[in-house]
TINUFI-186296 format. One record per atom (N, C-alpha, C): residue in one letter; z, y, x. Coordinates in steps of 0.02 Angstrom, whole numbers, plus 50000, padded with zeros to 5 digits. Example, Ala and Ser with C-alpha at 12.3 -4.5 7.8 and 13.67 -1.06 7.14 Angstrom:
2
A503904971650660A503904977550615A503904983550660S503544988850642S503574994750684S503945000250645
This chain:
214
X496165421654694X496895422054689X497105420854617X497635419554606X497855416854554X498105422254512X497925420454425X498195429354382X498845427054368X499195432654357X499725430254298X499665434554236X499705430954178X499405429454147X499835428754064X499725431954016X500295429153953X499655427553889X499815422053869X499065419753840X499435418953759X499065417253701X499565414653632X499985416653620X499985425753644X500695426753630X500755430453551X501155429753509X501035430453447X501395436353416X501125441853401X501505449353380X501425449353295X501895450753273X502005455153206X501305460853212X501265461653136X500775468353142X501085474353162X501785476053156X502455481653179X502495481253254X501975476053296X502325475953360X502965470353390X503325468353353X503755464453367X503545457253384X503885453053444X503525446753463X503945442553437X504655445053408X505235439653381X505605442953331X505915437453283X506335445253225X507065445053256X507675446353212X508365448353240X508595442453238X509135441253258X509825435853243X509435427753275X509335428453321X508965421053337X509505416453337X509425410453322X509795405553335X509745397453349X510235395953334X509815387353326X509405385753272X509665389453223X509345387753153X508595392653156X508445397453173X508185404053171X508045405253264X507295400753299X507365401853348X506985407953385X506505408253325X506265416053352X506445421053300X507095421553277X507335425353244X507405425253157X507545428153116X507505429153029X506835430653032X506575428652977X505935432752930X505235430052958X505345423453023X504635422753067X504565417853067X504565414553000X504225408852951X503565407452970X503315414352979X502265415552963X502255415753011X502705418853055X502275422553119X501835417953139X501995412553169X501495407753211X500805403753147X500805404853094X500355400853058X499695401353089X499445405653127X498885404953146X498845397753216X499225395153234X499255391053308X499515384953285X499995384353220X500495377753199X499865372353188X499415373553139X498775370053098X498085368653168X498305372153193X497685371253270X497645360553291X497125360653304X497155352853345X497435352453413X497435359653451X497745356853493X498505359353510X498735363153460X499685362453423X499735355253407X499495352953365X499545346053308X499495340753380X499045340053415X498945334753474X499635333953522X499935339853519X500595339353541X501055332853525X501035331253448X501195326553425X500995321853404X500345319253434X499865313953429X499615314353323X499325320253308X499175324053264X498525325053267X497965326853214X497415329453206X497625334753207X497125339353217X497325348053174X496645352353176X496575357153152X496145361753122X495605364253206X495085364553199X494585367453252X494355374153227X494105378453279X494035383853259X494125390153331X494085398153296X494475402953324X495095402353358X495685400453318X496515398153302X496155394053380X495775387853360X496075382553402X495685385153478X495155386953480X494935388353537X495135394153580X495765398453557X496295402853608X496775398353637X497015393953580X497535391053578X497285386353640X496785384053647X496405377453709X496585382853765X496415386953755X496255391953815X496775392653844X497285395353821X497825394353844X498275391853913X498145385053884X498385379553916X497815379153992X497035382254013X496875381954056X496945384354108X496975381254162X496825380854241X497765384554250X498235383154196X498775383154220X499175379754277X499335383754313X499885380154368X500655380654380X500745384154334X501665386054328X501775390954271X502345389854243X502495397554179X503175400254224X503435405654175X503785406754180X504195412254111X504795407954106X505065412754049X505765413654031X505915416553985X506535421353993X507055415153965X507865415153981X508285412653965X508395410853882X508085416253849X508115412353782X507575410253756X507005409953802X506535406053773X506555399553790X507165396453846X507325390453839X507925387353789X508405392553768X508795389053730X509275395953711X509595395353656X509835399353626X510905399953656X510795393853704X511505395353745X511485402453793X511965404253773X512205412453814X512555411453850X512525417553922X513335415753969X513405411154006X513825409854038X513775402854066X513675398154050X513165390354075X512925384954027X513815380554041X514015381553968X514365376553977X514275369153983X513945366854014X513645359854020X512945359654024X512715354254039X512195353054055X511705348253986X512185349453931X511775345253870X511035348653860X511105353853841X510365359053825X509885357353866X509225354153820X508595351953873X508205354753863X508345360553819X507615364653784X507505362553696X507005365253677X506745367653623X506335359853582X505975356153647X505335352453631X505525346253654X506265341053651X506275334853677X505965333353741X505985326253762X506005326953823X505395323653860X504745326153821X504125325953832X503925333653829X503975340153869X504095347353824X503205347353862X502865352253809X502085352153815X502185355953896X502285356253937X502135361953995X501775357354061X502005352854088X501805347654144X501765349454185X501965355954202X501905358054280X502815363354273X502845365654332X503275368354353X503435374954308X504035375854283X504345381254237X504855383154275X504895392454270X505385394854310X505945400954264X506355397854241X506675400354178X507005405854200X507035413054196X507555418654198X508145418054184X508685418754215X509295417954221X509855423654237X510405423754216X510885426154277X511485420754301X511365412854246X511745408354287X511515402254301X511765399454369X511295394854416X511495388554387X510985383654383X510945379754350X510555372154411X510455368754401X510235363454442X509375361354409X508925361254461X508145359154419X508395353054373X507835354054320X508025349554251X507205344454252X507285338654281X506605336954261X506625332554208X506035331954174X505825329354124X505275325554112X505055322854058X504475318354050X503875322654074X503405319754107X502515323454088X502655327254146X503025326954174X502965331154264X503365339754258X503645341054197X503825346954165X504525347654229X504485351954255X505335353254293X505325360654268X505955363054252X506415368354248X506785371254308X506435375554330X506965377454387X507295384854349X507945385254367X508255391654340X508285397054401X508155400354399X507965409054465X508545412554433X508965415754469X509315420654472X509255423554500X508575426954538X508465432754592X508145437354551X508045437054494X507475440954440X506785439854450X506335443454430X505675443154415X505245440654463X505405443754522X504945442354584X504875437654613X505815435454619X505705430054661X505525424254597X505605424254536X505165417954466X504425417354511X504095424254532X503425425154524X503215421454580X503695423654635X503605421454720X503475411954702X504105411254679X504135402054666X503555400154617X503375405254583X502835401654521X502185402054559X501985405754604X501155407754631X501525402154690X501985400454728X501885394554769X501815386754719X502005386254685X501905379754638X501355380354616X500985384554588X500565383954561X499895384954611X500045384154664X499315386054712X498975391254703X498325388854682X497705394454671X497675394254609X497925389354561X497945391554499X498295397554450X498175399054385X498625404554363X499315402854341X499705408054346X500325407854308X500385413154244X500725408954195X500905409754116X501645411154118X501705418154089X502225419254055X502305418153982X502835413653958X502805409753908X503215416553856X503595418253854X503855423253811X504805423953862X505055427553815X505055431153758X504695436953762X504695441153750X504545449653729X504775453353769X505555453153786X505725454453845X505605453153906X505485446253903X505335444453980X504285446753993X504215446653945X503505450153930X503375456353965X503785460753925X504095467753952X504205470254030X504825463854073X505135465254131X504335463754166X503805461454151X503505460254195X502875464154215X502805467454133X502375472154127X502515481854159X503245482454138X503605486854176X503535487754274X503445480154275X503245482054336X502585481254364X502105479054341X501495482754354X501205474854373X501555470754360X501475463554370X500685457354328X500665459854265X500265457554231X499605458454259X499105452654258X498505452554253X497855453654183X498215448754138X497745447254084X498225445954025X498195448353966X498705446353911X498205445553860X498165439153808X498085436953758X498625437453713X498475443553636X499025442553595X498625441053509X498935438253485X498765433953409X499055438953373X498985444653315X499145448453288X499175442953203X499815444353216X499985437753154X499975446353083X499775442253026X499705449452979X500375446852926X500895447052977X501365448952931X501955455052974X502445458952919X502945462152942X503445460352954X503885461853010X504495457853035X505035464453023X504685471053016X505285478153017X505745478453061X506035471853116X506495474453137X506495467453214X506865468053262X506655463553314X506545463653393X506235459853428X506065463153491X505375464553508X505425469353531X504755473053511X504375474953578X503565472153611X503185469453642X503215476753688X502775481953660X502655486953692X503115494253698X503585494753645X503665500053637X504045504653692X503545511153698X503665512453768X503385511853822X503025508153815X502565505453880X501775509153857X501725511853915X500675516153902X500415511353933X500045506053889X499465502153920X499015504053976X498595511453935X498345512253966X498375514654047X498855518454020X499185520354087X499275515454158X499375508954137X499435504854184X498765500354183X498365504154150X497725501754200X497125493954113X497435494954080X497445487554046X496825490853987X496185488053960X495955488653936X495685484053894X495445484053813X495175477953764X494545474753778X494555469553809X494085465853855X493725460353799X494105459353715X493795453953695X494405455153621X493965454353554X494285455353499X493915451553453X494365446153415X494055442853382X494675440753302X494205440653261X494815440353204X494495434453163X495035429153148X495135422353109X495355425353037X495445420453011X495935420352934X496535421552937X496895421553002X497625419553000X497705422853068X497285428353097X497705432053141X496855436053173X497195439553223X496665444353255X496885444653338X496555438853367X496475439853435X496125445453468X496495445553513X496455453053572X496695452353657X496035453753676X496335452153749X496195457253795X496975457753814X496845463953866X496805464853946X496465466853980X496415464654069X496475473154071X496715469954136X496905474354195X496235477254241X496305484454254X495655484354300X494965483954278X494815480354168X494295481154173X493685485054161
């Protein structure tokens, strides 16, 4: 059966997965310049853009990632920083209109929107039923393969709150953000069952992976 699954996901050493005030300019917030330096320099970040890039630790989570995926799913502002009703249909996302995903994306919503397809097989469907029914549509698209929750922190959160998560990969970036949205707080890991299955530390961050059950 298929996990779901949050892989590359990248935390502050404080816990926080994004800083404050996101915007167009500022998309995962003020102050998160660094956060991602461990994944930007990777070969297979850089291949994104027909790029060399760095092999390694960094790059071999970062590969990982991307395997035996069959659908993501993620929160309304991790597609675009429009709030409220879409006034139009200009906003295509973050990544032009080749976006790295190639399979089926099921974006969190509370307004309905029409599927968005794109280059490389990438469709956008927008869910306004909440979490379950993202999950219901993402484990039928994706077959027997896994599904990836792509971010935010919150949508991280709604899924972990409910007892939903299988396996989480997080990149402990070593810088401070002080202030933001913040991954766990509140939530007893253990409590819901999740234990450190695999810890490994690069130059530029400290992978940690946690499963369910093990």
């Amino acid at each position: 059966m298929s996990k779901l699954t949050v892989s590359a996901f990248t935390v502050s050493v404080d816990g926080y997965g994004a800083g404050p005030d996101q915007s167009v300019e500022h998309p995962l917030g003020r102050g998160t310049e660094h956060l991602h330096d461990w994944l930007i320099p990777t070969r297979t970040f850089q291949q994104l853009s027909g790029r060399e890039g760095d092999t390694g630790i960094d790059d071999g989570f970062a590969q990982r990632s991307f395997e035996n995926v069959g659908a993501w799913i993620m929160g309304r502002n991790m597609f675009g920083p429009v709030r409220g009703a879409w006034p139009d249909e200009s906003w295509r996302g973050w990544w032009g209109e080749n976006p790295p995903y190639h399979v089926p994306v099921f974006v969190l919503t509370h307004h309905a929107r029409p599927p968005l397809e794109m280059a490389g097989d990438t469709v956008f469907h927008f869910i306004t039923g909440g979490i379950r029914e993202a999950l219901d549509r993402a484990r039928a698209a994706a077959r027997d393969k896994d599904i990836r929750i792509g971010g935010g922190a919150s949508t991280v959160r709604q899924y972990l709150e409910a007892d939903l998560i299988d396996e989480m990969h997080l990149a402990v970036s070593p810088i401070l953000l002080g202030r933001g949205e913040p991954l766990f707080a509140g939530i007893d890991l253990l409590a819901k069952g999740f234990a450190v299955t695999e810890h490994v530390t690069s130059e530029r961050a400290m992978h940690i992976v946690l499963t369910k059950g093990a």
